[in-house]
C-alpha positions in Angstrom: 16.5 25.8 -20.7 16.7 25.8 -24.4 13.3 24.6 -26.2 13.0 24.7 -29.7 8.9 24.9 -30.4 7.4 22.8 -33.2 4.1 25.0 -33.9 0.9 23.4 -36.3 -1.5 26.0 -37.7 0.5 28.6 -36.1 -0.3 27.4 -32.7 2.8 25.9 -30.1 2.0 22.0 -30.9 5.7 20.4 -29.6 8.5 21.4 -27.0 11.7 19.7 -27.8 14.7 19.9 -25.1 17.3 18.6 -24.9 18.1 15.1 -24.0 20.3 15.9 -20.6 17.5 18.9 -20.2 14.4 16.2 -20.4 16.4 14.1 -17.4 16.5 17.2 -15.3 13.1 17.9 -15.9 12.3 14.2 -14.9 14.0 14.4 -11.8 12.3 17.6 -11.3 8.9 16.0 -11.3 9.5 12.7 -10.1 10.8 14.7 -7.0 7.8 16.6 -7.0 5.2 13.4 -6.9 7.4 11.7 -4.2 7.4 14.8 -1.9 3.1 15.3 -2.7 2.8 11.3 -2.3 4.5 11.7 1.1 2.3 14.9 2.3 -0.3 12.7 1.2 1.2 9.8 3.4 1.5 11.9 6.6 -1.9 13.1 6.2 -3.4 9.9 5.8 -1.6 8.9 9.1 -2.8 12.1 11.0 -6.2 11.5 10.3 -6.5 7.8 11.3 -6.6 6.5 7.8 -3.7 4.9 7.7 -0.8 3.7 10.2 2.5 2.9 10.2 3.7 -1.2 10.8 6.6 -2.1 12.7 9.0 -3.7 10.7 8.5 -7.4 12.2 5.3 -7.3 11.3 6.2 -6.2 7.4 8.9 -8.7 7.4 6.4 -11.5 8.8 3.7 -10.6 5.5 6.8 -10.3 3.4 7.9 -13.4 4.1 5.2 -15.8 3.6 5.9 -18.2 5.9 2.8 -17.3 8.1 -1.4 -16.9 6.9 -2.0 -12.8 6.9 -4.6 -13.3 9.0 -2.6 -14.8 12.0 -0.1 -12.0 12.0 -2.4 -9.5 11.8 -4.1 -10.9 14.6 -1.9 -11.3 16.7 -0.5 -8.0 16.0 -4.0 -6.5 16.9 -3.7 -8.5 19.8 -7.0 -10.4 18.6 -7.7 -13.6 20.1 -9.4 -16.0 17.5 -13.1 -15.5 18.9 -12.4 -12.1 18.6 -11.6 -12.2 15.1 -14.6 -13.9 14.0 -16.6 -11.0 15.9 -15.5 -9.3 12.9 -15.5 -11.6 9.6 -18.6 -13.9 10.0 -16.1 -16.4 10.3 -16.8 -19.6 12.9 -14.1 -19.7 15.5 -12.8 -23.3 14.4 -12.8 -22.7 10.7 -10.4 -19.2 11.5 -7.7 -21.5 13.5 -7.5 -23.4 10.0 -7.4 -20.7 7.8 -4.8 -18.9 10.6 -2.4 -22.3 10.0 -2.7 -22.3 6.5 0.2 -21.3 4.4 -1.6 -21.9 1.3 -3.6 -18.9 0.9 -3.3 -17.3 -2.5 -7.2 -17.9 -3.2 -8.3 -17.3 0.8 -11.5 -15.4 0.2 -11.1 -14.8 4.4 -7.8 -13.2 4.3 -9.6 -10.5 3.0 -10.0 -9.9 6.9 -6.2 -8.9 7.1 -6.7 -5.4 5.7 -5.8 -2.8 8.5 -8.9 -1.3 7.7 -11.2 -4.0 8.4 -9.3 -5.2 11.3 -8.5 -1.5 12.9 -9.8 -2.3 16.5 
């Protein structure tokens, strides 16, 4: 690596590199965060504090065609009085918000979150 070293007051202030040597170096470290974000990733999952979703289900939230809440119910195999069990939620108003598809300001799909629907 060639560096040339802009020093202020005597003391090393700059590094410049080369612009084919800064890319490299870029690489270097973006490969270096992905591979510490995935350790961190597998970790997470080890431990419980995360899991993994099977792709149906991803494509399902992706797709916005169905309320959060209803596929992560029924991927938690959660019937609706279940559900309310955990979000103070009565069971009638859930069905609605379930068959929404309108949901951009649904305070209750809040509930959707793996976390607060582990079981």
């Amino acid at each position: 690596m060639s560096a040339q070293i802009i020093e202020r007051e005597g003391k090393p202030e700059y590094a410049v590199v080369p612009y084919n040597e800064y890319l490299e170096l870029l690489a270097l470290a973006e490969d270096a965060q992905d591979a510490a974000d995935a350790s961190a990733a597998m970790k997470e999952l080890a431990i419980g504090e995360d899991e993994t979703v099977p792709g149906d289900i991803a494509e399902r939230l992706i797709t916005g065609k169905e309320h959060p809440v209803k596929i992560w119910r029924e991927y938690r195999g959660l019937t609706h009085k279940a559900s309310t069990r955990r979000v103070p939620v009565p069971n009638q108003a859930m069905s609605i918000i379930s068959s929404k598809t309108d949901y951009a300001a649904d305070a209750f799909s809040l509930c959707v979150c793996p976390c607060s629907c582990a079981g």
